[in-house]
Steps between C-alpha positions, in 0.01 A plus 500: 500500500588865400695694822491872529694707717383848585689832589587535825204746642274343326364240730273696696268515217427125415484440869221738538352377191528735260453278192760584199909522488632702216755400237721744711494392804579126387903425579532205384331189308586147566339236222295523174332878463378493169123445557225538785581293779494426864768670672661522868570820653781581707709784665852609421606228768263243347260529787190369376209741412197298344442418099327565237482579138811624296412668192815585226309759322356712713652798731313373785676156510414275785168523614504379858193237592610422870791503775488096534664250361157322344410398145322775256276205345073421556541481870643845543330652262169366650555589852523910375211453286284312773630796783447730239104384505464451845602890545223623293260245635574692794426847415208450231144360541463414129749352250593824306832601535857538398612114578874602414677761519862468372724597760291573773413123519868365394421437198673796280357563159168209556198703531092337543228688541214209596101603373334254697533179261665657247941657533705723299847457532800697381850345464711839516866305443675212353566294811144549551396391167688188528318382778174570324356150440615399924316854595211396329454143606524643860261776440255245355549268814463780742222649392343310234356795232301449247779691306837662476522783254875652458557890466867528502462770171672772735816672337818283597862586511709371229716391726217154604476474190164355553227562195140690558277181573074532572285203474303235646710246736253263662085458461306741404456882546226714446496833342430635814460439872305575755642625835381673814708767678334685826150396424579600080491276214747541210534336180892468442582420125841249651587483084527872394516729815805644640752243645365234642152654513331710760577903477 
């Protein structure tokens, strides 16, 4: 597996979380670097830091999943997904709400927005996009929709080098859907609106 060593200064951030490690703040590589793959962080000393995703050809190289030593396969990415719906399950009485939201659920550059039986998701990076067919199979199991509709036709940096992509994933999806909000009803058009749907 891929090693990365850091700049000395820089371990503060990944240990509080902060999810991405720039090309320039990378020391050293140790191991094959070509393509998107798991990598290991560690300091200047080689004191471990946690892992994540290395990324050659983007600026913002390493994008930094956890601070243990785990695998980055189904399980892991299940467990965020699963506390990820548990949170909002939480704080809303009905099932209308932003399911993921990138970084603020550990999951940088995966966005869902959830319409009752019906998602929208956006992959917003490569690493991202390569896990695509996994994040789906676990959305399907976790919340079983009716369908899956995919909205990542944001403008992208060059530097993902990830193409404009909008279509149906999984099931079916209406032309609209109906969703209450503080007692009001919307119709949200989940194919054509902005993003990933309700604005």
């Amino acid at each position: 597996m891929l090693i990365a060593r850091i700049r000395k200064g820089e371990e503060g951030k990944v240990r509080n979380s902060y999810p991405w490690i720039f090309k320039d703040e990378i020391i050293s590589l140790e191991g094959s670097a070509d393509v998107v793959c798991e990598v290991n962080i560690f300091s200047s000393n080689y004191e471990f830091l946690g892992k994540g995703f290395f990324n050659p050809s983007s600026t913002r190289a390493i994008m930094v999943l956890t601070n243990q030593d785990e695998e980055l396969g189904e399980m892991f990415f299940g467990r965020l997904l699963q506390k990820a719906l548990l949170k909002r399950e939480r704080l809303f009485n009905r099932p209308y709400y932003r399911l993921v939201h990138g970084e603020g659920d550990r999951l940088p550059g995966l966005v869902v927005d959830r319409y009752g039986e019906i998602l929208a998701v956006q992959f917003r990076n490569s690493i991202m996009q390569k896990k695509r067919e996994m994040i789906l199979g676990l959305l399907r199991n976790l919340v079983n929709p009716k369908g899956i509709y995919e909205r990542s036709d944001f403008e992208m940096g060059v530097e993902d080098r990830i193409e404009r992509h909008t279509g149906l994933l999984f099931g079916e999806v209406p032309d609209s859907v109906e969703i209450e909000e503080d007692g009001i009803k919307y119709l949200v058009d989940v194919k054509n609106s902005q993003k990933t749907g309700f604005f």
